[in-house]
C-alpha positions as CSV (number, residue, x, y, z in Angstrom):
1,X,29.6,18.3,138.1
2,X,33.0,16.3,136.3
3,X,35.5,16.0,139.1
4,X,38.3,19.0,139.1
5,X,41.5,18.0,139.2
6,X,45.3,19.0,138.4
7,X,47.4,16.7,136.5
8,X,50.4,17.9,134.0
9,X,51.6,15.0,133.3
10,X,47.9,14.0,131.0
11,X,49.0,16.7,128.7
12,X,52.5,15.0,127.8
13,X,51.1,11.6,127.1
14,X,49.0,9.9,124.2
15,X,45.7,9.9,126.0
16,X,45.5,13.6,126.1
17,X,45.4,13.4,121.9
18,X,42.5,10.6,122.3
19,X,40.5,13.3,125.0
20,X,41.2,15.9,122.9
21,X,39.4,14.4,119.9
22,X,36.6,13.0,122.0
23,X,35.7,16.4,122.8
24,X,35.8,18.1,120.1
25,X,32.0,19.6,118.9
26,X,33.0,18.9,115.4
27,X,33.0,15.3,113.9
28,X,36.7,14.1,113.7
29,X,37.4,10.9,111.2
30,X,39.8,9.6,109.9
31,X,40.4,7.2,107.4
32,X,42.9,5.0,106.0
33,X,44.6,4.6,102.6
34,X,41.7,2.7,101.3
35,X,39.0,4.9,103.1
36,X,37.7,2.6,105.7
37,X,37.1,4.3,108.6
38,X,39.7,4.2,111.7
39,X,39.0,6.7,114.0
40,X,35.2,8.7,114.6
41,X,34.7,10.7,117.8
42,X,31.5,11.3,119.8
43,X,30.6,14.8,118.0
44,X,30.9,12.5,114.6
45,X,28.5,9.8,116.1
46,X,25.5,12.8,117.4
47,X,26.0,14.8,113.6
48,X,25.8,11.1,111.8
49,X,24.0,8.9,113.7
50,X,26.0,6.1,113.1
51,X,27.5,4.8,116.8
52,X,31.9,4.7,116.5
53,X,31.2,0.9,117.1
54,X,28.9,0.8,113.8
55,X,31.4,3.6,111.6
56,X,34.4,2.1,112.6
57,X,35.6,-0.6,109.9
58,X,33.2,0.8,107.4
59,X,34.0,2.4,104.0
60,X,33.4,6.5,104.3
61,X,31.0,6.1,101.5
62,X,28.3,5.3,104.3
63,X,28.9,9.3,105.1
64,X,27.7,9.9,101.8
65,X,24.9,10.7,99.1
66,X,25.7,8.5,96.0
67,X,25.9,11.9,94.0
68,X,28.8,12.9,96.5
69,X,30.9,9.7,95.9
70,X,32.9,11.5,92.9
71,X,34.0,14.6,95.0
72,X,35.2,12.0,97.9
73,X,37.8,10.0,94.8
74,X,38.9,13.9,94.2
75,X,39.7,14.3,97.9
76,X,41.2,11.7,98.1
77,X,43.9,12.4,95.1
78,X,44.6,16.0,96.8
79,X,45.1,14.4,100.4
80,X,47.4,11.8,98.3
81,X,49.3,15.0,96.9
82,X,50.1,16.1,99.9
83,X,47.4,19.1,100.1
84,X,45.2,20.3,102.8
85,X,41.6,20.5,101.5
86,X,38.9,23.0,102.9
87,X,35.1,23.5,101.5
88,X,31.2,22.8,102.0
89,X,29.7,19.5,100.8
90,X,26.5,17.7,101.6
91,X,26.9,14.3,103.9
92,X,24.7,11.6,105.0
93,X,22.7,11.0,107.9
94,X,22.2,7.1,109.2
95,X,18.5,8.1,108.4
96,X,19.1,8.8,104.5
97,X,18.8,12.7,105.0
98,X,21.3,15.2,103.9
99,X,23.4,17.4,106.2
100,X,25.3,20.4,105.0
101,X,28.5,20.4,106.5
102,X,32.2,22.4,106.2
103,X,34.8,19.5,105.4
104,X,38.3,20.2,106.5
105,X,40.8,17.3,105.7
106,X,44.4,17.0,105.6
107,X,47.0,13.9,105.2
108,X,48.5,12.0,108.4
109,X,52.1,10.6,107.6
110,X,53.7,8.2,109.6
111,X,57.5,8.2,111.4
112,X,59.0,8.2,107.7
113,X,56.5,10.5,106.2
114,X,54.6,8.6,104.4
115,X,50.8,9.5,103.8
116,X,49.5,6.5,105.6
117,X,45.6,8.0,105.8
118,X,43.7,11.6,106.1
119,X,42.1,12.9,108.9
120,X,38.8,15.1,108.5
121,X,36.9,17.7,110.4
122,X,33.6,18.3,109.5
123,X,30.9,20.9,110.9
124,X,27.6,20.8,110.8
125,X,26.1,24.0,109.0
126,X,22.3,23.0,109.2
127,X,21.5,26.2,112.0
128,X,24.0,28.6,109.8
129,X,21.9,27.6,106.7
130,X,18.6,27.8,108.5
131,X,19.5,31.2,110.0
132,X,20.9,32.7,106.2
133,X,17.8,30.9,104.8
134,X,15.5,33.2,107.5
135,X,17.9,36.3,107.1
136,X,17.2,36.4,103.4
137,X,13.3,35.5,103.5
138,X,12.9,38.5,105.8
139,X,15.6,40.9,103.7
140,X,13.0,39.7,100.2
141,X,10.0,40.7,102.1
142,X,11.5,44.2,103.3
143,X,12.0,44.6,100.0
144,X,8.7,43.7,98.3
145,X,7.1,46.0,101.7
146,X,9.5,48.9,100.3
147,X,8.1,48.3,96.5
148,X,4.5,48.1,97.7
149,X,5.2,51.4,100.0
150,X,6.4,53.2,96.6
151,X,3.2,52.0,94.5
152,X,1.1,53.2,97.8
153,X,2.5,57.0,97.4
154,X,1.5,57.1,94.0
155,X,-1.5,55.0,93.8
156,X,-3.3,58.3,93.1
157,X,-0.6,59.6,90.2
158,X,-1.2,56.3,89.2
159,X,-5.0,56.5,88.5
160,X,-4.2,59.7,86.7
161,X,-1.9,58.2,84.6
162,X,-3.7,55.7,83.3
163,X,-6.8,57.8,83.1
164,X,-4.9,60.0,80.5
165,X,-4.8,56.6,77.6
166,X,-8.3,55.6,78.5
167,X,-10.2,58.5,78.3
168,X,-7.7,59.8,74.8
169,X,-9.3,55.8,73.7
170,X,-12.8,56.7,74.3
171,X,-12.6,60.0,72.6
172,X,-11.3,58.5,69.7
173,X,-13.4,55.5,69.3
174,X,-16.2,57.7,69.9
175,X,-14.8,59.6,67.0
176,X,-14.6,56.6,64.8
177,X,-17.9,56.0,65.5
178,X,-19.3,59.2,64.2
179,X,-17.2,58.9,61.0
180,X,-18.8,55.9,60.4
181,X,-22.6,56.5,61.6
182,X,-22.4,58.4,57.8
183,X,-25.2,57.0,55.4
184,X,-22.9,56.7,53.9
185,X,-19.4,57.3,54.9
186,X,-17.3,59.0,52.8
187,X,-13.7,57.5,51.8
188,X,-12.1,60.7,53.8
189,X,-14.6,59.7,57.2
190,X,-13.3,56.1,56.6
191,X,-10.0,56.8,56.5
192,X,-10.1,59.3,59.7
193,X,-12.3,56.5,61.2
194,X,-9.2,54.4,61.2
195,X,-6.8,56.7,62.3
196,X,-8.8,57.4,65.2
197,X,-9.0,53.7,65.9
198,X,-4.9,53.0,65.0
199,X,-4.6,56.2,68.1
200,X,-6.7,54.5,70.2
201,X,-4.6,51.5,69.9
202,X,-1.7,53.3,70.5
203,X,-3.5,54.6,74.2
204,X,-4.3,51.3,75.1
205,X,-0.8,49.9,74.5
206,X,0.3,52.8,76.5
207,X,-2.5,52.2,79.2
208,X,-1.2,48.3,79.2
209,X,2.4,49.6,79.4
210,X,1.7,51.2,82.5
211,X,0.1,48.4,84.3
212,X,2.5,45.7,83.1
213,X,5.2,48.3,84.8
214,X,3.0,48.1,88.0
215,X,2.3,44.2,88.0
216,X,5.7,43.4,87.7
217,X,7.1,45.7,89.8
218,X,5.1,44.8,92.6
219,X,4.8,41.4,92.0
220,X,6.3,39.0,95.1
221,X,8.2,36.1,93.5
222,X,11.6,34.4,94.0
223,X,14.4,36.9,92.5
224,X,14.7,35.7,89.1
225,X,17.9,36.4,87.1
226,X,18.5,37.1,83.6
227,X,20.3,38.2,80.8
228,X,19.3,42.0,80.6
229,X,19.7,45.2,78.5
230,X,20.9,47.8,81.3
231,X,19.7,50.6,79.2
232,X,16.6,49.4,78.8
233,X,15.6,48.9,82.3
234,X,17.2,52.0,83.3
235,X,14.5,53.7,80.7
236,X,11.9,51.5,82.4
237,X,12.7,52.9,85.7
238,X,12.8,57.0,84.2
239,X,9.6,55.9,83.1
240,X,7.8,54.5,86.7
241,X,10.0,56.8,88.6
242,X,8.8,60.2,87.8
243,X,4.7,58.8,87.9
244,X,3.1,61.3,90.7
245,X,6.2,63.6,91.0
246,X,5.7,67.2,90.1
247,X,8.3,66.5,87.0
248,X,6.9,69.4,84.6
249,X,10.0,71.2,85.5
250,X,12.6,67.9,85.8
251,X,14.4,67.4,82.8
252,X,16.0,64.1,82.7
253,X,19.4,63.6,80.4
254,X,20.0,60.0,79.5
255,X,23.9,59.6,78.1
256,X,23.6,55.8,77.9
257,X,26.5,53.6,76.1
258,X,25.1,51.4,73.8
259,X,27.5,48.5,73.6
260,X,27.1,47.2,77.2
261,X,26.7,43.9,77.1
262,X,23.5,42.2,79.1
263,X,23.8,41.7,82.1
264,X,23.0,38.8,84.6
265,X,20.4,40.6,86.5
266,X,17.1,40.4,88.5
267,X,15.5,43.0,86.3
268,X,13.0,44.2,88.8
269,X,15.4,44.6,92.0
270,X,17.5,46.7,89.9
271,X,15.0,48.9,88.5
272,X,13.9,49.3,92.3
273,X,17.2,50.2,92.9
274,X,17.2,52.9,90.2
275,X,13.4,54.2,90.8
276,X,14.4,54.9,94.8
277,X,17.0,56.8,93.6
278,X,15.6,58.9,91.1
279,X,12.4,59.5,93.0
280,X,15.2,60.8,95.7
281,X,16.5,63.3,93.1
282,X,12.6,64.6,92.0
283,X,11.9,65.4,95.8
284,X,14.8,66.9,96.4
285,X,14.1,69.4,93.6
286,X,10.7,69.7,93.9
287,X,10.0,73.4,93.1
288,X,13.8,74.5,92.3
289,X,14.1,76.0,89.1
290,X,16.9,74.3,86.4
291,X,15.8,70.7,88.1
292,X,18.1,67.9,85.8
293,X,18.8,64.3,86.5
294,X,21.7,63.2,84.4
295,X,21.3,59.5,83.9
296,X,25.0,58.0,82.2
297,X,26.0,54.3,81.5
298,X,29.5,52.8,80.5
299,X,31.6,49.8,80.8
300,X,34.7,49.9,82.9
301,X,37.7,47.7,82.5
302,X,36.0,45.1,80.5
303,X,34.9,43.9,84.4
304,X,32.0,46.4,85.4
305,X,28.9,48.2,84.1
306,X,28.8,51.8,85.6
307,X,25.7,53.6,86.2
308,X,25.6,57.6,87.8
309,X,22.8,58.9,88.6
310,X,23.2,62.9,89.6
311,X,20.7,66.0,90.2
312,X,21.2,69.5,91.0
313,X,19.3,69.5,94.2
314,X,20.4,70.8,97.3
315,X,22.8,67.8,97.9
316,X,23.2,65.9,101.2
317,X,21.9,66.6,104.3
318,X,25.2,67.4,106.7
319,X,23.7,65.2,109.1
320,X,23.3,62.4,107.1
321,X,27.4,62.3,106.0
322,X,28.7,58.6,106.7
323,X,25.3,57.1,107.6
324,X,23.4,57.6,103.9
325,X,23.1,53.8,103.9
326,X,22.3,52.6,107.4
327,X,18.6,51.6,107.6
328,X,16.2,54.1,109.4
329,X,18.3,57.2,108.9
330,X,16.5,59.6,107.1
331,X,15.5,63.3,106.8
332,X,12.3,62.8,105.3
333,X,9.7,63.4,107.4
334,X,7.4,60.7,106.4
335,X,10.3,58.4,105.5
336,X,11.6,55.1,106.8
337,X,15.3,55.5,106.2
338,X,15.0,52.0,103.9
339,X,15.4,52.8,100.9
340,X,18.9,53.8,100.3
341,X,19.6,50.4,102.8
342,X,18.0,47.8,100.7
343,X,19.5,49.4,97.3
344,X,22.8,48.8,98.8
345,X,21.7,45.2,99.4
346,X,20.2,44.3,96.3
347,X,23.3,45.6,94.4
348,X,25.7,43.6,96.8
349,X,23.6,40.5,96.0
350,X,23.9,40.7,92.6
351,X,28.4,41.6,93.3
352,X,28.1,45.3,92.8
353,X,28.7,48.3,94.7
354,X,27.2,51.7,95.2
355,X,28.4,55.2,96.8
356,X,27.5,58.3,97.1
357,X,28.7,60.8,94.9
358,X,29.8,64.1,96.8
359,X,31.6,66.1,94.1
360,X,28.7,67.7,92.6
361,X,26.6,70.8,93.0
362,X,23.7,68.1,94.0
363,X,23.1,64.8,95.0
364,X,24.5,61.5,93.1
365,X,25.1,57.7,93.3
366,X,27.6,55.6,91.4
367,X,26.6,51.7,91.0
368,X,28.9,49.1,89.7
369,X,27.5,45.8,88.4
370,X,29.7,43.0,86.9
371,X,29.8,42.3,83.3
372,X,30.6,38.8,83.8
């Protein structure tokens, strides 16, 4: 254990500045006019590898990737200008690998106030990048667990769904068939022949429709963003949303603007976002006579696309006030108490916002997504 001692005269003279920099945990450099190095403390020696007796003397450029040397000329003119300068950048090891680091640098001036050199902090951000790398890994696969949780509640809606086109194709290629087993056909059996086999088409585009809904939307893959037609995958989701929900008695009322511009999305996060909440609304009016989900899109400010989605259910749960989005709060029996969570994430990810809507006779959300 160091030696404890009492001495207030250290703190008055020049060798307290020297301990103080020696014991700092971030890397302190600094640099002259001409960036050579003139000053590297211990914290810069364990994040770079190079010893002070090896950095000191040497260009900063050794601190660099060759694809970095351009933003290190750009410091260098703002330090020049008198500015403080603050921001993340990518330095290099003595063993050629990259470290992400948090640069803070600012001029020194000498007795006349000159800018004689700069003097740099910098931070090592490899744990805080690691630990945000993890964070996000394990927020996507909460995510895809969520999706493949929805497609398990319906799996058997699901079977019906698609049994509906394939067994409308079957009757109607049997059909065909039987206009055609004439010897010999008519031109009236041919032509109802191939009406039969244009409806059959149609049921298996349908039938495809369906599972290319599925595949995609349970599909684990890297979010992937894209120019997309908001009104488009918000009729994708009415679509998936209402498959195994007693919706005989849900009408659903799309007002939808037409002139929103795409927007940069991850098409199936959002729709995920917009099937939770509409599967929300059909449970919550299961069996309740005058069941609606209103559906509404518009653009606000030139900044935001808006998108409300309301029903005339029994509204929210008293208990639930102020906690909607926390994850594992829920009055669903079976429920997790995700759903509402992750939608709040994936819409923050992409720079949106949602809230609940409490001014209706029923339930509602309003999500804002950036136009831009």
């Amino acid at each position: 254990m160091p030696e404890l001692t009492n001495n207030p005269q250290f703190f008055q003279g020049q060798g307290f500045f020297a301990a103080l920099v020696e014991s700092a945990i971030d890397g302190v450099i600094v640099t002259d006019l001409t960036g050579i190095i003139r000053g590297y403390n211990q914290a810069a020696e364990r994040l770079f590898g190079h010893l002070q007796q090896q950095a000191l003397g040497q260009n900063i450029s050794i601190l660099l990737p060759p694809d970095r040397l351009r933003e290190e000329e750009n410091l260098a003119r703002e330090i020049l200008a008198g500015h403080n300068v603050r921001f993340e950048t990518v330095c290099r090891h003595k063993d050629g690998s990259e470290i992400p680091v948090l640069l803070s640098a600012a001029p020194i001036q000498d007795n006349s106030g000159r800018i004689v050199g700069t003097v740099a902090t910098v931070r090592d951000l490899r744990h805080e990048k690691a630990a945000g790398a993890k964070d996000a890994a394990l927020e996507a696969e909460l995510t895809h667990v969520s999706r493949l949780s929805a497609m398990g509640e319906m799996s058997a809606a699901i079977a019906h769904e698609l049994n509906q086109p394939l067994t409308a194709v079957t009757n109607y290629v049997k059909a065909a068939l039987r206009f055609l087993n004439q010897d010999p056909p008519t031109s009236m059996q041919i032509h109802n022949a191939c009406k039969a086999m244009e409806k059959a088409a149609d049921q298996t585009i349908r039938a495809g429709t369906i599972i290319r809904y599925l595949r995609d939307f349970v599909e684990k893959r890297e979010s992937e963003r894209a120019p997309e037609n908001i009104n488009q995958v918000i009729r994708d989701a009415v679509t998936l949303g209402l498959v195994g929900t007693d919706h005989s008695n849900i009408k659903v009322k799309l007002e939808l603007e037409s002139r929103i511009p795409r927007l940069m999305i991850d098409k199936i996060q959002i729709q995920q976002v917009f099937l939770n909440l509409i599967r929300n609304a059909a449970e919550a009016m299961a069996g309740s006579e005058n069941a609606e989900i209103v559906i509404s899109s518009s653009a606000v400010d030139s900044s935001f696309a808006q998108i409300e989605i309301r029903d005339t259910g029994p509204g929210f749960a008293p208990e639930m006030a102020g906690k909607l989005f926390q994850a594992f709060a829920t009055t669903k029996r079976d429920g997790l108490g995700i759903g509402l969570k992750i939608c709040q994430s994936i819409v923050e990810a992409h720079g949106g916002s949602i809230k609940a809507l409490r001014d209706g006779p029923g339930a509602g959300f309003q999500i804002r997504l950036p136009l831009v």
